[in-house]
SEZA-727060 format. One record per atom (N, C-alpha, C): residue number from 1; residue in three letters; atom name; x, y, z. Coordinates in nm, 4 decimals. Layout:
<recs>
+-----+------+------+----------+----------+----------+
| pos | code | site |     east |    north |       up |
+-----+------+------+----------+----------+----------+
| NUM |  ala |   CA |        X |        Y |        Z |
...
+-----+------+------+----------+----------+----------+
</recs>
This chain:
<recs>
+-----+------+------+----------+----------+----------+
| pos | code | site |     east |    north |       up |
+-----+------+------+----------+----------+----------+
|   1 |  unk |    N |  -6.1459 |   4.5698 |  -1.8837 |
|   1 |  unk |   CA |  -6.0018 |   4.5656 |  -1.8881 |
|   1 |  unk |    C |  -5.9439 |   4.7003 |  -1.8463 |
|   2 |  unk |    N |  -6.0069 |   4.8082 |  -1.8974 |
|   2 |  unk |   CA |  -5.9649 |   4.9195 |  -1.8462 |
|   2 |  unk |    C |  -6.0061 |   4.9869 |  -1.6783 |
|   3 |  unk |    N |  -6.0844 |   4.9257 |  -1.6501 |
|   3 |  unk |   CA |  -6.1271 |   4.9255 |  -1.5232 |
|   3 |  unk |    C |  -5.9582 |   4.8727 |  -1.4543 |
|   4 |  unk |    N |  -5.9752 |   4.7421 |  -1.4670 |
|   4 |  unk |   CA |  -5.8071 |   4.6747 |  -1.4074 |
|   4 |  unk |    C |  -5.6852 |   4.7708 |  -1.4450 |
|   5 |  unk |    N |  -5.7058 |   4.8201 |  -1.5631 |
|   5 |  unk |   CA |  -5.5675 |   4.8878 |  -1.6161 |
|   5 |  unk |    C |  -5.5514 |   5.0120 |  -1.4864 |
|   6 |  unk |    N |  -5.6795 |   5.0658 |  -1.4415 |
|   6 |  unk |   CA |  -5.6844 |   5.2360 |  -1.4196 |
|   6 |  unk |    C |  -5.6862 |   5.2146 |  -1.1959 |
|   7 |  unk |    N |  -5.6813 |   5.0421 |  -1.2034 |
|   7 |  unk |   CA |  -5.6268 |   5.0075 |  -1.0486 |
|   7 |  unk |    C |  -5.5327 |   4.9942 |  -1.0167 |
|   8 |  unk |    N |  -5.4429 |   4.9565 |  -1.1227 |
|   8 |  unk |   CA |  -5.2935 |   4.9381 |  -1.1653 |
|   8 |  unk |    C |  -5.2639 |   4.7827 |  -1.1941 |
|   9 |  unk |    N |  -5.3403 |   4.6877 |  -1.2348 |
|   9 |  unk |   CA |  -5.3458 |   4.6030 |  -1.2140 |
|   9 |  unk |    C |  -5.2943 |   4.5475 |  -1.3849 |
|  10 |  unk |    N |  -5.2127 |   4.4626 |  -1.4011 |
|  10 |  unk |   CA |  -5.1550 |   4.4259 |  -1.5284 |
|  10 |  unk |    C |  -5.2460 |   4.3545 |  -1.5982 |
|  11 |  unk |    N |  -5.3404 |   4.3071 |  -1.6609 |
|  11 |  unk |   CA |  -5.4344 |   4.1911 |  -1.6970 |
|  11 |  unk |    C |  -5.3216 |   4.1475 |  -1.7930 |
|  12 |  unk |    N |  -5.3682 |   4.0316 |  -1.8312 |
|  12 |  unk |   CA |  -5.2925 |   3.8832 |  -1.9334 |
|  12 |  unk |    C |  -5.4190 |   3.8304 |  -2.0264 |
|  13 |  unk |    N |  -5.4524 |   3.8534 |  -2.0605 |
|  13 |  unk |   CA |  -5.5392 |   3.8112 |  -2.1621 |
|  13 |  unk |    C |  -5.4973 |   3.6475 |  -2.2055 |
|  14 |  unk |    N |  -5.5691 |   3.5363 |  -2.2512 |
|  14 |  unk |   CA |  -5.5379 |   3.4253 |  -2.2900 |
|  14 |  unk |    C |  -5.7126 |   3.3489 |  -2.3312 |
|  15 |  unk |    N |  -5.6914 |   3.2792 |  -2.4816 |
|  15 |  unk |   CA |  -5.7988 |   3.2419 |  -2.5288 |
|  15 |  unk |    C |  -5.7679 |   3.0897 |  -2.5828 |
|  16 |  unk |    N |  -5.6748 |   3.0328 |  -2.4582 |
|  16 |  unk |   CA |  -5.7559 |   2.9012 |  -2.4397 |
|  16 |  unk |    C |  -5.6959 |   2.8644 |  -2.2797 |
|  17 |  unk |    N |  -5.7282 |   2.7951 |  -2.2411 |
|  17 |  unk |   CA |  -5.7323 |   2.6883 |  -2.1095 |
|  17 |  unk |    C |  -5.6161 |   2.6583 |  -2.1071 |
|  18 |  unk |    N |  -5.4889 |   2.6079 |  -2.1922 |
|  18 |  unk |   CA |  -5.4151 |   2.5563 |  -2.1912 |
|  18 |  unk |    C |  -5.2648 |   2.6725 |  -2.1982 |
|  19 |  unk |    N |  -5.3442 |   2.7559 |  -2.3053 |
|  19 |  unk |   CA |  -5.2333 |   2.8845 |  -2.2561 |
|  19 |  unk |    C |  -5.2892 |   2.9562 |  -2.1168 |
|  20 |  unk |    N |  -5.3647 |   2.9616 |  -2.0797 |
|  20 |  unk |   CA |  -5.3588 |   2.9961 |  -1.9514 |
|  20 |  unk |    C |  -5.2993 |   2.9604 |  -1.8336 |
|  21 |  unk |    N |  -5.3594 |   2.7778 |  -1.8083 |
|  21 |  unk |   CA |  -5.2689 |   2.7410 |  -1.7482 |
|  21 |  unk |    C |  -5.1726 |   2.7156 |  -1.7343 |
|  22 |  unk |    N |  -5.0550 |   2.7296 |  -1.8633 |
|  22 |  unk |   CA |  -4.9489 |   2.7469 |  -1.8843 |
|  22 |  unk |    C |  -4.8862 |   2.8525 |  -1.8091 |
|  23 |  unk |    N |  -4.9272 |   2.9531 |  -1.8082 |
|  23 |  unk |   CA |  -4.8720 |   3.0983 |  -1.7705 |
|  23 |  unk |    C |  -4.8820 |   3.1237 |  -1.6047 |
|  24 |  unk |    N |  -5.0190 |   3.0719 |  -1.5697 |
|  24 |  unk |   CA |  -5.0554 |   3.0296 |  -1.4176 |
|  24 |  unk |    C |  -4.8841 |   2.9382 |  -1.3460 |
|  25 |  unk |    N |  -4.8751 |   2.8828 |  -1.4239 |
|  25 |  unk |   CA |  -4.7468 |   2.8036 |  -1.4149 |
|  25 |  unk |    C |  -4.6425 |   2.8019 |  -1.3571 |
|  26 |  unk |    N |  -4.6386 |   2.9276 |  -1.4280 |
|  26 |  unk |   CA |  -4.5129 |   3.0099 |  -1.4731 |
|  26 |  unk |    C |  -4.4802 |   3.0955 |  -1.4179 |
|  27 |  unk |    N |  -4.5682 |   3.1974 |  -1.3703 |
|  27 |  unk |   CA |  -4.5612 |   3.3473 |  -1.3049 |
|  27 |  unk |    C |  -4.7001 |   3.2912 |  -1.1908 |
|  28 |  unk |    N |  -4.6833 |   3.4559 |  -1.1265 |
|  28 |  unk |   CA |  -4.7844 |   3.4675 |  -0.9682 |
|  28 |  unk |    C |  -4.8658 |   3.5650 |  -1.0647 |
|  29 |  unk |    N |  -4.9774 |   3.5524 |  -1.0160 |
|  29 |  unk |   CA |  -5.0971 |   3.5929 |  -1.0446 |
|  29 |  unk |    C |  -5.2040 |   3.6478 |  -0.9236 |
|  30 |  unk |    N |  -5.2099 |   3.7795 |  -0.9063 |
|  30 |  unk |   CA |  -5.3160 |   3.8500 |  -0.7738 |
|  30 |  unk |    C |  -5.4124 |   3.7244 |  -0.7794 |
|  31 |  unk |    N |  -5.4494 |   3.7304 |  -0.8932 |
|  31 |  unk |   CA |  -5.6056 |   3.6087 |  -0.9016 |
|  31 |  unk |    C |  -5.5961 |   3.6432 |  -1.0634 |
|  32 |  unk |    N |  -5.7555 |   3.5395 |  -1.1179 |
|  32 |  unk |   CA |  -5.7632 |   3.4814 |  -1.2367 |
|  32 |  unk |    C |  -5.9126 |   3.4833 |  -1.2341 |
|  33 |  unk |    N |  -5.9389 |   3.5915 |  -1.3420 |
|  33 |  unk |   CA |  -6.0553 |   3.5962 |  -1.3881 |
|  33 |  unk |    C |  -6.0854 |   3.5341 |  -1.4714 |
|  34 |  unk |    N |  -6.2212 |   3.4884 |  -1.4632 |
|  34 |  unk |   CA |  -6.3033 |   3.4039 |  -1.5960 |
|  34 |  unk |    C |  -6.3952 |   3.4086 |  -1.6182 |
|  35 |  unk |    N |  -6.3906 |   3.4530 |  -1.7756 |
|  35 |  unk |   CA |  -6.4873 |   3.5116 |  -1.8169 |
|  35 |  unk |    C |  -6.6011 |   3.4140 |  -1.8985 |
|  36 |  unk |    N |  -6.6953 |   3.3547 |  -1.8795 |
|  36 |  unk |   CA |  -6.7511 |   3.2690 |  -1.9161 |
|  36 |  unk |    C |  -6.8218 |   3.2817 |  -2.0782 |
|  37 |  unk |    N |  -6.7958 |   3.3531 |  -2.1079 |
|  37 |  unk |   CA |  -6.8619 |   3.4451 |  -2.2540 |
|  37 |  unk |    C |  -6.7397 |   3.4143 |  -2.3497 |
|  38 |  unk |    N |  -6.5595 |   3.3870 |  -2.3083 |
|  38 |  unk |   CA |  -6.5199 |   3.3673 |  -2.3918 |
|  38 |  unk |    C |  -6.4316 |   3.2633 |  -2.3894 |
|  39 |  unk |    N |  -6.4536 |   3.1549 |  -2.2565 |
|  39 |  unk |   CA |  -6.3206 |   3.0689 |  -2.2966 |
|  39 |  unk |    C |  -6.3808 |   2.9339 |  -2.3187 |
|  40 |  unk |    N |  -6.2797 |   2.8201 |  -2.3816 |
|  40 |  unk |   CA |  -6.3062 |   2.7498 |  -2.4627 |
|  40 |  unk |    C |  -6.3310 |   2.6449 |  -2.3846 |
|  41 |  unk |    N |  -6.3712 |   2.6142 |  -2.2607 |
|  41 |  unk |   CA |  -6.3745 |   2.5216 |  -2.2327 |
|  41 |  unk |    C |  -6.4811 |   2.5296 |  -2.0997 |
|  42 |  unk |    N |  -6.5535 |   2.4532 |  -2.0130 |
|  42 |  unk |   CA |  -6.6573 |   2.4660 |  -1.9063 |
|  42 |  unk |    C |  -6.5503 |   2.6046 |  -1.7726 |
|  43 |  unk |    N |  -6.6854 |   2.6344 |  -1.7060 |
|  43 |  unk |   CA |  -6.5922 |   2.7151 |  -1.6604 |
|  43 |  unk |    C |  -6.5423 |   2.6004 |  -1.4975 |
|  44 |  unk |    N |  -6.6339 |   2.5219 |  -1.4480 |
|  44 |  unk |   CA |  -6.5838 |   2.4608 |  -1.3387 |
|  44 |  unk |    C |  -6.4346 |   2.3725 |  -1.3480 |
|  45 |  unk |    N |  -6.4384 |   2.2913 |  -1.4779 |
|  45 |  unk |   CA |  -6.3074 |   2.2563 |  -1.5389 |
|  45 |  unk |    C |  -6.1824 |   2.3508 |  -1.5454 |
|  46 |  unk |    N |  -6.1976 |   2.4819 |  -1.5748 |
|  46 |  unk |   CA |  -6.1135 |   2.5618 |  -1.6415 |
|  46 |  unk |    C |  -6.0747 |   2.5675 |  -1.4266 |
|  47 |  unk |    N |  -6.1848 |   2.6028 |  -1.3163 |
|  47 |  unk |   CA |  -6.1498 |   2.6338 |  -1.2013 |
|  47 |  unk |    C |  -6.0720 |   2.5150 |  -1.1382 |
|  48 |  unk |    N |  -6.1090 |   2.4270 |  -1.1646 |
|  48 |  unk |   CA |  -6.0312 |   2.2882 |  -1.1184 |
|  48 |  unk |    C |  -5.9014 |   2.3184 |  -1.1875 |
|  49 |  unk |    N |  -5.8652 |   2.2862 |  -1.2785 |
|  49 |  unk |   CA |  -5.7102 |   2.2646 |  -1.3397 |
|  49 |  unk |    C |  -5.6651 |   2.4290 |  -1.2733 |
|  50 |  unk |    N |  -5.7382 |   2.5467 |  -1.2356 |
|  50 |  unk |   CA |  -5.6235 |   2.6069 |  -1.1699 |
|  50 |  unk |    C |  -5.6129 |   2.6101 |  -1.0208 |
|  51 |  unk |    N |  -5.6853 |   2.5221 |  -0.9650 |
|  51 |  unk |   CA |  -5.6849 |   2.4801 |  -0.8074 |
|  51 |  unk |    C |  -5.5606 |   2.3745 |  -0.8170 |
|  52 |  unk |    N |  -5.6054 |   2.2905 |  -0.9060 |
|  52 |  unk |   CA |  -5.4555 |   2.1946 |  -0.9285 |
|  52 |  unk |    C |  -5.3308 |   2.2603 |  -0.9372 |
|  53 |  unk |    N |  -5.3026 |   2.3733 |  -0.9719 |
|  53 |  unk |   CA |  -5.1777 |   2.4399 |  -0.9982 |
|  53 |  unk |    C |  -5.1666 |   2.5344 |  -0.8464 |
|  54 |  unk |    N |  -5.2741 |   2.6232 |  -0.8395 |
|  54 |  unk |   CA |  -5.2215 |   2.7293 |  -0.7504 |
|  54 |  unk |    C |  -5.3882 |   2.7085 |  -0.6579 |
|  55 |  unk |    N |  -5.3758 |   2.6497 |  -0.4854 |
|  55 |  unk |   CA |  -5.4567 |   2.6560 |  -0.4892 |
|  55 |  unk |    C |  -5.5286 |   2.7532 |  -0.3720 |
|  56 |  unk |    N |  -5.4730 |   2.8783 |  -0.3618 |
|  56 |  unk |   CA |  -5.4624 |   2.9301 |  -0.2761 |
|  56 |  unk |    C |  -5.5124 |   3.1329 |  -0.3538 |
|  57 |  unk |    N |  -5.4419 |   3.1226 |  -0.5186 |
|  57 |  unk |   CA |  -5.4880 |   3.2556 |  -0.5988 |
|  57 |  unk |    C |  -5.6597 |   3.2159 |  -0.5806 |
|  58 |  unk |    N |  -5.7023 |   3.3730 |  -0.6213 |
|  58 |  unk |   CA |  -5.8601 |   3.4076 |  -0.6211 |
|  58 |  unk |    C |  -5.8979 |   3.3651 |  -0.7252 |
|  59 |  unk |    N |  -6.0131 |   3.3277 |  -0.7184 |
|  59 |  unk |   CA |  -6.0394 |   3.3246 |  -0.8903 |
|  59 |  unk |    C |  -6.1886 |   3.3848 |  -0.8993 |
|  60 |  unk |    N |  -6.2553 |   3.4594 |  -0.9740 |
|  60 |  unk |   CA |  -6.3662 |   3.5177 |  -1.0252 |
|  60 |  unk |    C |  -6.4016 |   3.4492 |  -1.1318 |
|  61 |  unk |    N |  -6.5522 |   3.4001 |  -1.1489 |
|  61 |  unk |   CA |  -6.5914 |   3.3363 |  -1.2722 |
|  61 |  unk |    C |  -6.6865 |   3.4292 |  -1.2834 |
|  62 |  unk |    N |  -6.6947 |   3.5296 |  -1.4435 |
|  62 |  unk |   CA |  -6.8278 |   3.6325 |  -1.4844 |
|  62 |  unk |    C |  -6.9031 |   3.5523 |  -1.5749 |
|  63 |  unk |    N |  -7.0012 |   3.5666 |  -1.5927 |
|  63 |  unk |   CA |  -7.1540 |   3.5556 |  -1.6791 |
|  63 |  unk |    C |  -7.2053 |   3.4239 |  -1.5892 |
|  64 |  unk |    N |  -7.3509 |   3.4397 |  -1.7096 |
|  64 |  unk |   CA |  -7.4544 |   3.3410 |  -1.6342 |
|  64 |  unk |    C |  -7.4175 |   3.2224 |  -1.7105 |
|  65 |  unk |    N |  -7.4871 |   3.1151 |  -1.6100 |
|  65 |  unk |   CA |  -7.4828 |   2.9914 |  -1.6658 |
|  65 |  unk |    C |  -7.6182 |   2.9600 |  -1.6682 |
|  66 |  unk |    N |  -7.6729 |   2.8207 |  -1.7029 |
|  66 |  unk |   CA |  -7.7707 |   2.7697 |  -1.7077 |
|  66 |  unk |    C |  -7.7804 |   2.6179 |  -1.5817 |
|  67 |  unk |    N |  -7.6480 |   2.6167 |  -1.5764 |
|  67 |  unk |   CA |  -7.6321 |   2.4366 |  -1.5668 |
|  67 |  unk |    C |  -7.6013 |   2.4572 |  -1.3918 |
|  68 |  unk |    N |  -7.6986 |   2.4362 |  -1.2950 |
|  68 |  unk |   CA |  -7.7106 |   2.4844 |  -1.2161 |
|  68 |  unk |    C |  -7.6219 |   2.3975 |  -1.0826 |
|  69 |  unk |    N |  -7.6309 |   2.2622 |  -1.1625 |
|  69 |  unk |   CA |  -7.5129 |   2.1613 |  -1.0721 |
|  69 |  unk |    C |  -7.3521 |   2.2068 |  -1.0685 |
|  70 |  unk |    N |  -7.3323 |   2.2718 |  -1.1912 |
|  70 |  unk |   CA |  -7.1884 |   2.3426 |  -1.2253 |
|  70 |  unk |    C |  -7.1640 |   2.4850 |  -1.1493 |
|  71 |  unk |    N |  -7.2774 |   2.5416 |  -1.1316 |
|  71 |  unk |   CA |  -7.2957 |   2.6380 |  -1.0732 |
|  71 |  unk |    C |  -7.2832 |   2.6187 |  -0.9104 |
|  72 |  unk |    N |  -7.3841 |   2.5215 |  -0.8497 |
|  72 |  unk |   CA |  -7.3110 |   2.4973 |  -0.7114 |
|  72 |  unk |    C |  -7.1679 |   2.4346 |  -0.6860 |
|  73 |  unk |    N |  -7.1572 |   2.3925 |  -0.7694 |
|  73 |  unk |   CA |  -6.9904 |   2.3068 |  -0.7540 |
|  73 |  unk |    C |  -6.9181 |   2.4232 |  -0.7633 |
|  74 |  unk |    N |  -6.8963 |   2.5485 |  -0.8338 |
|  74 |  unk |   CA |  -6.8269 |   2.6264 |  -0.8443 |
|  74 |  unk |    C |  -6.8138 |   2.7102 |  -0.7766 |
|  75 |  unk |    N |  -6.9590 |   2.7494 |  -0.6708 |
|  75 |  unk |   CA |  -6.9615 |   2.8252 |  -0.5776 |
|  75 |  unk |    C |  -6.9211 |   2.7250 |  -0.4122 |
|  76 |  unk |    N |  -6.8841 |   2.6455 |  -0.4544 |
|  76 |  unk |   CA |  -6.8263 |   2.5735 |  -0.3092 |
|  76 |  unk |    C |  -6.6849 |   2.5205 |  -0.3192 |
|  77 |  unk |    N |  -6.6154 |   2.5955 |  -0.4206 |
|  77 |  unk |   CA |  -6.5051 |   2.6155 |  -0.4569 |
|  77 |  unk |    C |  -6.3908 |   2.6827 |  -0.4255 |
|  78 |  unk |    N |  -6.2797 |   2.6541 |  -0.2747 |
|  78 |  unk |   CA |  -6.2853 |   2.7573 |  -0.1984 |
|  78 |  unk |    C |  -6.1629 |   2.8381 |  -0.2942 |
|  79 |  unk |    N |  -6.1909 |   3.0160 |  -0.2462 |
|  79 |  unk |   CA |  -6.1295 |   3.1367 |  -0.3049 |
|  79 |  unk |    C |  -6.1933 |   3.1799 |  -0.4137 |
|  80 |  unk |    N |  -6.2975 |   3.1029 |  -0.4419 |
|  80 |  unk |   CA |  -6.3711 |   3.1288 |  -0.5753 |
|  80 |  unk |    C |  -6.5240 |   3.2070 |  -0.5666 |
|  81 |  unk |    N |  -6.4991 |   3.3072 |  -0.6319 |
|  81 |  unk |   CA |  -6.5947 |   3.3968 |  -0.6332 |
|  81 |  unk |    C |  -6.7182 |   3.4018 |  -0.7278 |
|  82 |  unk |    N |  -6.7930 |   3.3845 |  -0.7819 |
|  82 |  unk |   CA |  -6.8973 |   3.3575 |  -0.9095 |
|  82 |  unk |    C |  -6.9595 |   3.4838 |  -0.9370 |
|  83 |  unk |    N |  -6.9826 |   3.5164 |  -1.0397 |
|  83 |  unk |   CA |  -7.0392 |   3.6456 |  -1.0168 |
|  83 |  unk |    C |  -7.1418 |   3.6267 |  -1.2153 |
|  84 |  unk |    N |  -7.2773 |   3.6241 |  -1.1337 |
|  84 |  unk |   CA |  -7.3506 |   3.5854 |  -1.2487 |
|  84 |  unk |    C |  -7.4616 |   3.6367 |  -1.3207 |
|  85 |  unk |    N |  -7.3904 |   3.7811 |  -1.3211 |
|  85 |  unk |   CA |  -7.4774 |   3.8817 |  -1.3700 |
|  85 |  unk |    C |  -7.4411 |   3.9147 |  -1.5411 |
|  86 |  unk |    N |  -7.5198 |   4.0200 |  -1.5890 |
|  86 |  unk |   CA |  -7.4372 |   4.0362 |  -1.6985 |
|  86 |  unk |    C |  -7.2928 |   4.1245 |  -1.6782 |
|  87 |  unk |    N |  -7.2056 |   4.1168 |  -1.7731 |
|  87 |  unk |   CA |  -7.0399 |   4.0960 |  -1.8005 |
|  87 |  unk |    C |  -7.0441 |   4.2748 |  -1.7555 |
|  88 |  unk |    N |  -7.1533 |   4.3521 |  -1.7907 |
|  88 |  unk |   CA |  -7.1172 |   4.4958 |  -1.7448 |
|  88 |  unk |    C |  -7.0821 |   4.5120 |  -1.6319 |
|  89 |  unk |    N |  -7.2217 |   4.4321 |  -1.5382 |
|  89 |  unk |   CA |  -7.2239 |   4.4804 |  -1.4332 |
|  89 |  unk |    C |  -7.1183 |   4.3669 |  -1.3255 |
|  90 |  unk |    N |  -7.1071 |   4.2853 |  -1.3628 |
|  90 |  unk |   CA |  -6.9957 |   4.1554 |  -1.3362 |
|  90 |  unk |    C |  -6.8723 |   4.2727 |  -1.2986 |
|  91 |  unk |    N |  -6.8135 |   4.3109 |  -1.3916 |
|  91 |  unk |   CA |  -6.7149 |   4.4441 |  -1.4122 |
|  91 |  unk |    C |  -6.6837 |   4.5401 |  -1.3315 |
|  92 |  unk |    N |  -6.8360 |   4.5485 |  -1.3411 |
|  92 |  unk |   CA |  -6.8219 |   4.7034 |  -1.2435 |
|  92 |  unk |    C |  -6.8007 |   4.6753 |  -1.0673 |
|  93 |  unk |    N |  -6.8652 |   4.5135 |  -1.0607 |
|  93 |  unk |   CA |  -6.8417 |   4.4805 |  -0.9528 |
|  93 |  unk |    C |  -6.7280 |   4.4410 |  -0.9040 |
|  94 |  unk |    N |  -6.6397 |   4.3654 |  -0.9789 |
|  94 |  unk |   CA |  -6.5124 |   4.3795 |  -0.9777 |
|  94 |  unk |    C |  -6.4425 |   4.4456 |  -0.9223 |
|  95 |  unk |    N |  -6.4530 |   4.5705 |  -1.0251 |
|  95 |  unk |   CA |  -6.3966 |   4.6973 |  -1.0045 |
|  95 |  unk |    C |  -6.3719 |   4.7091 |  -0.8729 |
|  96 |  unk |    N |  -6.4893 |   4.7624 |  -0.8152 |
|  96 |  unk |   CA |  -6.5586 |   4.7836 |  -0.7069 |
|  96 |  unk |    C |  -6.4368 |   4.7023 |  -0.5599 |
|  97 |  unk |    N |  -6.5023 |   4.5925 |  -0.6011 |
|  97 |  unk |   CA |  -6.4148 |   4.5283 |  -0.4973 |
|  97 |  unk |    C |  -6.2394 |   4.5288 |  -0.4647 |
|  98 |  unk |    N |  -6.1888 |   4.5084 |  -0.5933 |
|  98 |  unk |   CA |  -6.0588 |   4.5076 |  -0.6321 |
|  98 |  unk |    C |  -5.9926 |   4.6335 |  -0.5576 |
|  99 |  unk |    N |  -6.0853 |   4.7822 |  -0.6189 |
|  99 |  unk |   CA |  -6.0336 |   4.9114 |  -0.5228 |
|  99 |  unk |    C |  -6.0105 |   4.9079 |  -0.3633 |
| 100 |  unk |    N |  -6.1203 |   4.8123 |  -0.3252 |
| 100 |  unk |   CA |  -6.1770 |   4.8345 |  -0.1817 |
| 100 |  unk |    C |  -6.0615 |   4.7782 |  -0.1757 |
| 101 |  unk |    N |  -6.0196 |   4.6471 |  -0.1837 |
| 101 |  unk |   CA |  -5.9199 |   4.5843 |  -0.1696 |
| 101 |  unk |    C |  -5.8152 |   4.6525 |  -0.1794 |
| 102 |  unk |    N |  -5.7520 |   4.7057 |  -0.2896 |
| 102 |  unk |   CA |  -5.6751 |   4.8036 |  -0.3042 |
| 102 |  unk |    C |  -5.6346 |   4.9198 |  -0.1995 |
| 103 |  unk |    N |  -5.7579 |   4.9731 |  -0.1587 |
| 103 |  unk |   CA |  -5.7115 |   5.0950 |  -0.0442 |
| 103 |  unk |    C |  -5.6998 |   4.9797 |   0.0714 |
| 104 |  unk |    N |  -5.7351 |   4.8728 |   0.1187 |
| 104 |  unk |   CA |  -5.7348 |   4.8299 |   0.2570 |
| 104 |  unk |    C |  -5.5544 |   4.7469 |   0.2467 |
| 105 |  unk |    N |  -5.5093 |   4.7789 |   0.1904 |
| 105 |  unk |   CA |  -5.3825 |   4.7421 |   0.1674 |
| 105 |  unk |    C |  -5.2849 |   4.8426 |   0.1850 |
| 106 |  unk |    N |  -5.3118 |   4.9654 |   0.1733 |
| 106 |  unk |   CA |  -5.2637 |   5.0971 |   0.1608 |
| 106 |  unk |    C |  -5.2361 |   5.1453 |   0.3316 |
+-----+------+------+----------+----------+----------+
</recs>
């Protein structure tokens, strides 16, 4: 989170599916991270209902899965990024990219 804070980037925190997509709704969003470690619901589901809303924002899904059919469905998901390492290094990769992104905008 502080990684995003120190790009300038506002994060929104939300701990369920339904306040999320609520807010997706509502306001523009750079993109929509998901963090698979804490939300309440599958993560390919949680990527569908926000393709249904906005289907054009980025979306990042962090941690590993097991369920490997959910896993290709999610990676052929277009704007959708998977990233299925552990949550540190998920992060740091982020980071990483978000900056790059950041200066190529500049």
């Amino acid at each position: 989170m502080n990684a995003l804070l120190d790009l300038g980037f506002s994060p929104m925190l939300r701990s369920s599916m339904s306040s999320a997509l609520s807010k997706l709704r509502s306001e523009r969003f750079a993109a929509v991270l998901v963090d698979r470690g804490t939300i309440d619901v599958d993560a390919l589901e949680f990527v569908l209902n926000v393709r249904d809303i906005n289907e054009h924002v980025p979306v990042v899904v962090v941690g590993p899965t097991d369920d490997t059919d959910d896993e290709e469905a999610l990676r052929a998901q277009p704007g959708t990024q998977v990233l299925d390492r552990s949550r540190e290094r998920a992060l740091a990769e982020l980071e990483q990219a978000l900056s790059s992104e950041q200066n190529q905008d500049e």
